[in-house]
C-alpha positions, 0 to 999 in steps of 0.5 A, spaced: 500 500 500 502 506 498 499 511 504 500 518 503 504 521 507 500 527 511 502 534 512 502 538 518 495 541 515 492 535 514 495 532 522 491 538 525 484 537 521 484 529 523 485 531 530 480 537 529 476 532 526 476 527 532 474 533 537 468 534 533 465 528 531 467 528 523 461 533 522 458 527 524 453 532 529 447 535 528 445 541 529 442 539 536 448 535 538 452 541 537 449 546 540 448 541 546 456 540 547 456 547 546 451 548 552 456 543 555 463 546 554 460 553 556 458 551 563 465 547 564 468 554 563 463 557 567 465 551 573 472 552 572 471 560 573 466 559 579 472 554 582 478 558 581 474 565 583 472 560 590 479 557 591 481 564 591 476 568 595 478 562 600 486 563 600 485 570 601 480 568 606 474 573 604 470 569 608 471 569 615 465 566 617 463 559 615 456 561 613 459 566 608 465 559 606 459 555 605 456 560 601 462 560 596 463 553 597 455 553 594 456 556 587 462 552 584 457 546 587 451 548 584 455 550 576 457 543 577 450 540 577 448 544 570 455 542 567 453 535 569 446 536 566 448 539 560 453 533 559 448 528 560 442 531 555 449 532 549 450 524 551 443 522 551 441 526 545 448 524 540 448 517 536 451 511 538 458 512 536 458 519 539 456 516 546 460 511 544 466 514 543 464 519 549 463 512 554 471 510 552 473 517 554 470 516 560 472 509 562 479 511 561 478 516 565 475 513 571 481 508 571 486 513 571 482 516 577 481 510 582 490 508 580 492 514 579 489 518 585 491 513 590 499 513 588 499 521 589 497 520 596 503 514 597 508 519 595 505 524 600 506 519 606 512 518 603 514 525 603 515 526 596 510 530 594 504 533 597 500 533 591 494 538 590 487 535 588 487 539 582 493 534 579 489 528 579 483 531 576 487 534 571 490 528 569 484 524 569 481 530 564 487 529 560 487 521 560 478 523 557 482 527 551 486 521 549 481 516 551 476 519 546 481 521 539 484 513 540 476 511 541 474 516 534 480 514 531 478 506 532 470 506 530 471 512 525 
């Protein structure tokens, strides 16, 4: 077989490709990952905003923590609400793609996260939450091009 060696225009549209679904979304299914994206932003915001009032300890009272506490919490319901109406409402190869992404992630989650914690009573490193779930974040990313790339 003579492949075509790819350019670097062509590498960036398959890897565009995999993150869109080929074109293969509706305008529905679009919108709602659209709609889903933005409430992602807004949690990381929300989150980033909290995690700073608290650091500069703004809230001196627990009632005014808790209440700060409460927003980022309550932008992750409508995240996940969102997610959930993009998954239920996409075709069976964009659920399934989106389901290896998930399964990736989770597994890297539950033995990954654990080896943080070791290296910290190991007195290693003190590794902050945000770094498993970053990697978690970046092992979904992977999960979801290599399952695209198998099934498209």
């Amino acid at each position: 077989m003579n492949a075509e060696p790819k350019n670097a225009d062509t590498t960036a549209q398959d890897w565009l490709c995999t993150i869109q679904s080929c074109g293969g979304m509706t305008k529905t299914d679009h919108r709602h990952y659209l709609r889903f994206t933005y409430w992602v932003f807004a949690w990381f915001v929300s989150f980033l905003s909290a995690s700073f009032a608290l650091r500069l300890e703004i809230a001196n009272q627990h009632s005014i923590a808790l209440v700060i506490i409460a927003i980022p919490l309550t932008i992750s319901a409508f995240t996940l609400r969102a997610y959930s109406r993009f998954y239920h409402g996409a075709d069976e190869l964009t659920q399934k793609i989106q389901l290896e992404g998930l399964k990736i992630a989770m597994a890297t989650g539950v033995f990954v996260t654990p080896l943080f914690e070791l290296l910290g009573v190991a007195g290693i490193h003190h590794f902050k939450i945000m770094t498993p779930l970053g990697i978690m974040g970046v092992a979904y990313s992977i999960g979801q091009i290599l399952a695209a790339r198998r099934y498209r």
